[in-house]
C-alpha positions in Angstrom: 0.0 0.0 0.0 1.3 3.4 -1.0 -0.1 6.4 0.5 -0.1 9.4 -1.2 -0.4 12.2 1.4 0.4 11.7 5.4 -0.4 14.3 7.2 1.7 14.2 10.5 -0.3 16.4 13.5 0.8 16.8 17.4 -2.6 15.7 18.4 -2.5 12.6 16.3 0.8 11.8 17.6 -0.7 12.8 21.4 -3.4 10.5 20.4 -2.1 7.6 19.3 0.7 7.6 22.0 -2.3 8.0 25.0 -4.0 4.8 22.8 -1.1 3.0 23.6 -0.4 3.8 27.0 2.5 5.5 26.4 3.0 8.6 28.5 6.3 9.6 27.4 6.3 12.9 27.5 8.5 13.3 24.1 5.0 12.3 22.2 3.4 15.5 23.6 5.1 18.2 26.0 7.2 20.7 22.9 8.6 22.3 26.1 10.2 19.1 27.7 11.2 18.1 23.9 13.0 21.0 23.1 15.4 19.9 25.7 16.0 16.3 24.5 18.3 14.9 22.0 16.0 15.1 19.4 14.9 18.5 19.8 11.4 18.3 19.4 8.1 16.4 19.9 8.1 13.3 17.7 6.0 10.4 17.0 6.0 6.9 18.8 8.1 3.9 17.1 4.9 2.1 15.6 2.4 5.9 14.9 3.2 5.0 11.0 0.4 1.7 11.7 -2.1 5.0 11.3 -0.9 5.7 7.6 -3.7 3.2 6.9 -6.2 5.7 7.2 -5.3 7.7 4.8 -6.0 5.1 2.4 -9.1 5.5 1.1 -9.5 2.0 -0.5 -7.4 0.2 2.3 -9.4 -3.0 2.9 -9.3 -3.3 6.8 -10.3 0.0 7.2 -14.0 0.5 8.3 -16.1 1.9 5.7 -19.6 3.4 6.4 -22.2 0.8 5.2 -20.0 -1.4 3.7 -19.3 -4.7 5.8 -15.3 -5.1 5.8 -13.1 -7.7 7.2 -13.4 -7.9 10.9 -16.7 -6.1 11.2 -18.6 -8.7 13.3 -21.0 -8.8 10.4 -20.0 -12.8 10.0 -18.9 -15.5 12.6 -15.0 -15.4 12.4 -13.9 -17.7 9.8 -16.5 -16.9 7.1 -15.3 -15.4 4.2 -12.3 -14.6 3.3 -9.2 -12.1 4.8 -8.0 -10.2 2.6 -4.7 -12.2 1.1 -6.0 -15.8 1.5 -7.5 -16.4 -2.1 -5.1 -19.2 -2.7 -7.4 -22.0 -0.1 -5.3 -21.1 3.3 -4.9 -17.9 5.2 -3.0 -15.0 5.2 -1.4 -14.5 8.7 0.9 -11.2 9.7 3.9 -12.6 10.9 6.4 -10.1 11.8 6.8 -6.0 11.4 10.1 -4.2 11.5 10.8 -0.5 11.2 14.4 1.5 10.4 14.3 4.7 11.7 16.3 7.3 9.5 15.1 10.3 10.7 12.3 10.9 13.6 9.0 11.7 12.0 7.8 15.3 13.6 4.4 17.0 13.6 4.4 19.1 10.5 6.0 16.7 8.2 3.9 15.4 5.4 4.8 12.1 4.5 4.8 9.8 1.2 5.2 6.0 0.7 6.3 3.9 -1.9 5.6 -0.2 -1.6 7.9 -2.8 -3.1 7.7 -6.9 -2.3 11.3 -8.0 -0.9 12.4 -11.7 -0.6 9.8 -14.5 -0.3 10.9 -18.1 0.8 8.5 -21.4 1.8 9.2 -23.5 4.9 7.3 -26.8 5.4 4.7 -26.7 8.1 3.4 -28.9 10.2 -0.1 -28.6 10.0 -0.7 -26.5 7.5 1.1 -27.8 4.6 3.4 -25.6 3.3 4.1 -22.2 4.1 5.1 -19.1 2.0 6.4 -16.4 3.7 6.4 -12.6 1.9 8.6 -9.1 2.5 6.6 -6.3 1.9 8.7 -3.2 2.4 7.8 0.3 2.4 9.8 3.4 2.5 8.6 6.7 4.2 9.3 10.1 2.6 8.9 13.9 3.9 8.0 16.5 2.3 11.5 16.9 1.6 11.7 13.8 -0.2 14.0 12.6 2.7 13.5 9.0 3.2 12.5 9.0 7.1 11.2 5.4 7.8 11.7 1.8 6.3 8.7 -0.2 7.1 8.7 -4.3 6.3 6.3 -6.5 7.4 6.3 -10.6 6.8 3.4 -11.9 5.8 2.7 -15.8 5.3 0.2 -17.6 3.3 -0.7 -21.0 4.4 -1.3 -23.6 2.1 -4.4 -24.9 3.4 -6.8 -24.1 6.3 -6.2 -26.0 9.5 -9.3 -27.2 11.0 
């Protein structure tokens, strides 16, 4: 997913950082910032998760009258999660971000989305699994490159009952 406009605001950043009990004052006091390393308030480690949002088409993202994935519309396991159209499921396995640069209120970010490596692994119950790199690099309005996102999916071969 590449998002086209990001936004970054101190009362998102306050927001998201309260969501995840996270009172470090760095996410929110610009007076106790100015006097830290980094010189100014900045955005929690994971606060890029909220890019999403800004993706109008994004398919986990609620959607006024529209059921989506997750809505509680259908007993878990009906349908299908979005990536599982090949007769197992898609699962999230891991999420890693590289920090070039901390992401401050004001910046307006960019993204760009390429796949990286993909491997299988045998598993043990549900046949073989294929695992899936999905990087995606964070620009400012500078073009600066600020964050390297990659998350590891893996797609199941078949449904475990």
């Amino acid at each position: 997913m590449s998002i086209k406009k990001f936004p970054i605001e101190a009362g998102h950043i306050m927001q998201f950082a309260r969501a995840i009990g996270d009172s470090n004052p760095i996410y929110s006091d610009s007076e106790y910032a100015e006097h830290t390393e980094v010189g100014s308030v900045i955005a929690p480690p994971t606060f890029l998760q909220a890019c999403q949002h800004y993706e109008e088409n994004f398919p986990l993202r609620p959607q006024a009258d529209k059921p989506w994935f997750g809505s509680a519309k259908q007993a878990i396991g009906e349908g299908q999660a979005p990536g599982s159209e090949g007769g197992g499921i898609g699962l999230y396995a891991e999420h890693h971000y590289e920090y070039h640069q901390p992401v401050r209120p004001g910046d307006v970010l960019h993204s760009k989305q390429r796949e990286g490596k993909c491997w299988q692994k045998q598993g043990k119950r549900g046949g073989q699994l294929t695992f899936q790199e999905y990087i995606t690099e964070f620009y400012n309005q500078h073009d600066e490159r600020v964050v390297t996102s990659t998350i590891i999916g893996v797609q199941t071969e078949h449904v475990v009952s």
